[in-house]
C-alpha positions as CSV (number, residue, x, y, z in Angstrom):
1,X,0.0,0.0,0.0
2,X,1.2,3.4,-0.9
3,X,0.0,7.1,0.9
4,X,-0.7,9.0,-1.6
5,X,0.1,12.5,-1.2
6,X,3.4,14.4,-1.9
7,X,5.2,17.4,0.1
8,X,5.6,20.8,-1.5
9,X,9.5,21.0,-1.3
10,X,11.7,18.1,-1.1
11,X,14.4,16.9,0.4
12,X,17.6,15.3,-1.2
13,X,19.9,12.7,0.0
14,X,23.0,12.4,-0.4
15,X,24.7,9.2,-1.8
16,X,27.6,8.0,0.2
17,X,25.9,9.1,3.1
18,X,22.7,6.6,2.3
19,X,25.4,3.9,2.0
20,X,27.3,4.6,5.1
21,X,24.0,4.8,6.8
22,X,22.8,1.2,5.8
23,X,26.4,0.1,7.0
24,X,26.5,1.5,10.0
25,X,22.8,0.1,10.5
26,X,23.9,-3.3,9.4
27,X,27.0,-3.7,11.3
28,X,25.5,-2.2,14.6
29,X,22.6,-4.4,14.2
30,X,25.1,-7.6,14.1
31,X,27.4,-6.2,16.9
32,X,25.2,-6.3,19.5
33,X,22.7,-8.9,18.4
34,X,23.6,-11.6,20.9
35,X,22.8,-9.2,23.8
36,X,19.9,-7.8,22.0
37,X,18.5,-12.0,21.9
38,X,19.4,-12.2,25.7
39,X,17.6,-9.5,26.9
40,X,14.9,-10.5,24.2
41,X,14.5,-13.6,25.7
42,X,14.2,-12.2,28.9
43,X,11.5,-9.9,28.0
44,X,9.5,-12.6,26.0
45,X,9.3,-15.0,29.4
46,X,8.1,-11.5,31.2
47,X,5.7,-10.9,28.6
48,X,4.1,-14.9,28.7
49,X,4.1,-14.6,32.6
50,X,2.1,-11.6,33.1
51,X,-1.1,-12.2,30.3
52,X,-2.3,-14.2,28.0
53,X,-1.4,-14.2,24.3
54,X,1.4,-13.5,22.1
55,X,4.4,-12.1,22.5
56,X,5.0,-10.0,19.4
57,X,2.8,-7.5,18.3
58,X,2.7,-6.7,14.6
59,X,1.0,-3.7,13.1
60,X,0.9,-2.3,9.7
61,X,2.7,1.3,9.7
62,X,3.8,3.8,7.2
63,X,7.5,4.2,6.2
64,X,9.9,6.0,3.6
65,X,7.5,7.4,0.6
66,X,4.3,6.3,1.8
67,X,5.0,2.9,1.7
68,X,3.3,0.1,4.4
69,X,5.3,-2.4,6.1
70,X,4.6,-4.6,9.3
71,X,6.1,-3.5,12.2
72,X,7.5,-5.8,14.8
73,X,7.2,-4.9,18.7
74,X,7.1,-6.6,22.1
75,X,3.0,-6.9,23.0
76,X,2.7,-4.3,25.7
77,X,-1.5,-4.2,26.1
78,X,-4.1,-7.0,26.3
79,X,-5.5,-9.3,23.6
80,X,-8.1,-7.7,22.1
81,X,-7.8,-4.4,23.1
82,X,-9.6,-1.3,21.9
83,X,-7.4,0.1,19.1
84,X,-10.3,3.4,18.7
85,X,-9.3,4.9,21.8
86,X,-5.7,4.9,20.9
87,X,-6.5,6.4,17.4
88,X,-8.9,9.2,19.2
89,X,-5.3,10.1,21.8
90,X,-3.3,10.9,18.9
91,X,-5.7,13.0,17.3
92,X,-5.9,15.3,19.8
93,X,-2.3,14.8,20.1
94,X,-1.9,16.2,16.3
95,X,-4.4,18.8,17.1
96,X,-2.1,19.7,19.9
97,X,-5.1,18.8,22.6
98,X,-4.3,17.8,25.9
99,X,-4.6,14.1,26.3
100,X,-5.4,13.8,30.1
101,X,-6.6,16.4,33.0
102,X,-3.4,14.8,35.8
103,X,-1.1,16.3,33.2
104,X,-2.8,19.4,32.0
105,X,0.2,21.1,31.1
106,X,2.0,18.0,28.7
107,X,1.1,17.1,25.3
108,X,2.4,13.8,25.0
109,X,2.2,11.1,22.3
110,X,1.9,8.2,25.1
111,X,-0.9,7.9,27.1
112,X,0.9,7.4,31.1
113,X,-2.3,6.0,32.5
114,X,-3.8,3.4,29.2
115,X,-5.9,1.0,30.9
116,X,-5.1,-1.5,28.2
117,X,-1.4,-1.6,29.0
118,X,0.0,-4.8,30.6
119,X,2.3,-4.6,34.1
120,X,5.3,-6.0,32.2
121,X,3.9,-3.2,29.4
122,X,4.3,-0.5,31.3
123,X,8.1,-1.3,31.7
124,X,9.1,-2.1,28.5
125,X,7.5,0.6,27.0
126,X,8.8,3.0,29.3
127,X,12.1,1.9,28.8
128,X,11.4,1.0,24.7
129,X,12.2,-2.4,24.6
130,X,9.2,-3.2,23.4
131,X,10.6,-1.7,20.5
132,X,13.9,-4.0,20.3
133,X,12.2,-6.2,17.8
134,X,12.6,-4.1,15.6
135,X,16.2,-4.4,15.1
136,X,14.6,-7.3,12.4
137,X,12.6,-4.3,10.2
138,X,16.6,-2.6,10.3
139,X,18.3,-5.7,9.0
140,X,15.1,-6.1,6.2
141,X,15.4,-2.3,5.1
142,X,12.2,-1.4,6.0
143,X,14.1,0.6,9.1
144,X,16.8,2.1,9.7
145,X,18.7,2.8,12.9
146,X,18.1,6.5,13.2
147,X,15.1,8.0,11.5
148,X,12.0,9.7,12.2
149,X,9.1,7.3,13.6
150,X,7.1,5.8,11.3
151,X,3.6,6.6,11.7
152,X,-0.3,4.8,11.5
153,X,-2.1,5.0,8.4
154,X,-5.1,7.1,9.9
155,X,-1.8,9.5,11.1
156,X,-0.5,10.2,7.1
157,X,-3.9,10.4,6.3
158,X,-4.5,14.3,8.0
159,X,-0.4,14.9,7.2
160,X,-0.3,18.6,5.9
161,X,2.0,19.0,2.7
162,X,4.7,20.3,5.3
163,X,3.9,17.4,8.2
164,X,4.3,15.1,5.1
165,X,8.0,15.5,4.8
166,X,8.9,13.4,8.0
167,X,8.5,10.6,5.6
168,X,10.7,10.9,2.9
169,X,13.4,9.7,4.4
170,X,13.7,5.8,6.1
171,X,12.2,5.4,9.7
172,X,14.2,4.9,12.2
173,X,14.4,2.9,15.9
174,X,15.1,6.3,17.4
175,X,15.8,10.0,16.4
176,X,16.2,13.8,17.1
177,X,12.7,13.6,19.2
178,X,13.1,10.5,21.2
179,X,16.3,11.6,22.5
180,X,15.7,15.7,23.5
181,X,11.9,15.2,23.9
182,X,11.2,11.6,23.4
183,X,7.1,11.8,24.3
184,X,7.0,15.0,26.6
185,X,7.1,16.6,22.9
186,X,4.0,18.7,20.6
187,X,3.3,16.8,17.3
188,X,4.7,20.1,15.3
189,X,7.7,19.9,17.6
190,X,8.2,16.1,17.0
191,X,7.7,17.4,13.0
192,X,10.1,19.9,13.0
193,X,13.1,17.6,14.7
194,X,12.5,15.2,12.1
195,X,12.0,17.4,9.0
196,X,15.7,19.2,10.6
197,X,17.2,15.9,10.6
198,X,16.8,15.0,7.4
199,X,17.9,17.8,6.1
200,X,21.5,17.8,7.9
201,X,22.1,14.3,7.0
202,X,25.1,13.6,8.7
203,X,26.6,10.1,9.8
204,X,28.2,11.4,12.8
205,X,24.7,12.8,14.1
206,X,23.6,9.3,13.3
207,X,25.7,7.5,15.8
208,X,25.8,10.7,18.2
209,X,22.1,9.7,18.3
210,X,22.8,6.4,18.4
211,X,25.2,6.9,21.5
212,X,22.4,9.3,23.3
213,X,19.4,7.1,23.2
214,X,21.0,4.5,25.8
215,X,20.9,6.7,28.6
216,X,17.7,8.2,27.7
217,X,16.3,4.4,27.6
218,X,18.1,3.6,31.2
219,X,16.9,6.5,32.8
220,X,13.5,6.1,31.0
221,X,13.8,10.0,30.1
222,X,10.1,10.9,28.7
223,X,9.1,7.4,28.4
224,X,5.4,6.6,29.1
């Protein structure tokens, strides 16, 4: 499936730099896979132990150009869980609405207090390794290490022109946003890091990225 809709100016990438960016994902991916399949491991038994159902959780999302690819995470919520209330959040997070009354001053693009989040859940996503299975969209293409996040379909579908350029360029497992506002951030803010990143492609701000999300998963800076 392909978005259809196209951004009024574009962005341009450079080469070499799209090269050394799939190397470094590769190579980084392979490095630390054996602790990345420990600690996987460890989650999955978590996961099995506190509720019923599978451990992975796959869901369609939107990547570079428009296109749809399945996305692999850790199952954080219940079985069968009411996906409408979670689409009606991040609508009022893109209209910049608050999404709950405790936290009347943060627009965030979790939801702290989602009833439909696990025990286990809570901890994994607050610390993203939920998101480690994702290391296998990296190694198919479909992702790369450092990227903007790749949105729903119901998301791309009220883009603006301008909102729309986040995706011209290759998701990624983290970015500008996760690591200096991670989910404490507006949905133009989140925009505006991404649409700045790709446009000062650099493979040193890739890995300084790289280096700065570890401490911002350990301390569980802006996680929800």
């Amino acid at each position: 499936m392909v978005v259809q809709s196209a951004p009024v100016r574009t962005i341009s990438f450079n080469t070499s730099y799209l090269r050394a960016k799939r190397a470094l994902d590769i190579t980084f991916t392979l490095l630390i896979a054996p602790f990345v399949i420990l600690v996987g491991i460890v989650v999955a038994i978590c996961i099995k132990i506190d509720s019923r159902g599978p451990i992975f959780f796959r869901q369609k999302r939107i990547g570079q150009d428009g296109l749809e690819f399945e996305m692999l995470k850790f199952r954080s919520m219940y079985v069968n869980s009411n996906q409408l209330a979670h689409r009606e959040k991040i609508l009022h997070y893109m209209n910049g609405k608050k999404l709950n009354e405790e936290n009347s001053s943060n627009m965030s693009y979790k939801d702290v207090h989602d009833p439909r989040i696990t025990k286990v859940g809570r901890f994994i996503r607050k610390t993203s390794l939920d998101e480690i299975p994702q290391f296998w969209n990296v190694l198919k293409g479909q992702m790369a290490l450092v990227g903007p996040r790749p949105p729903l379909t119901y998301e791309v579908d009220l883009y603006s022109s301008h909102e729309w350029l986040r995706m011209v360029g290759k998701p990624g497992l983290t970015g500008t946003w996760q690591v200096y506002g991670r989910s404490r951030v507006t949905f133009q803010s989140m925009v505006e890091m991404d649409i700045e990143y790709l446009e000062h492609q650099s493979i040193w701000t890739d890995i300084k990225l790289i280096v700065l999300t570890v401490p911002v998963m350990l301390f569980s800076r802006g996680g929800a």
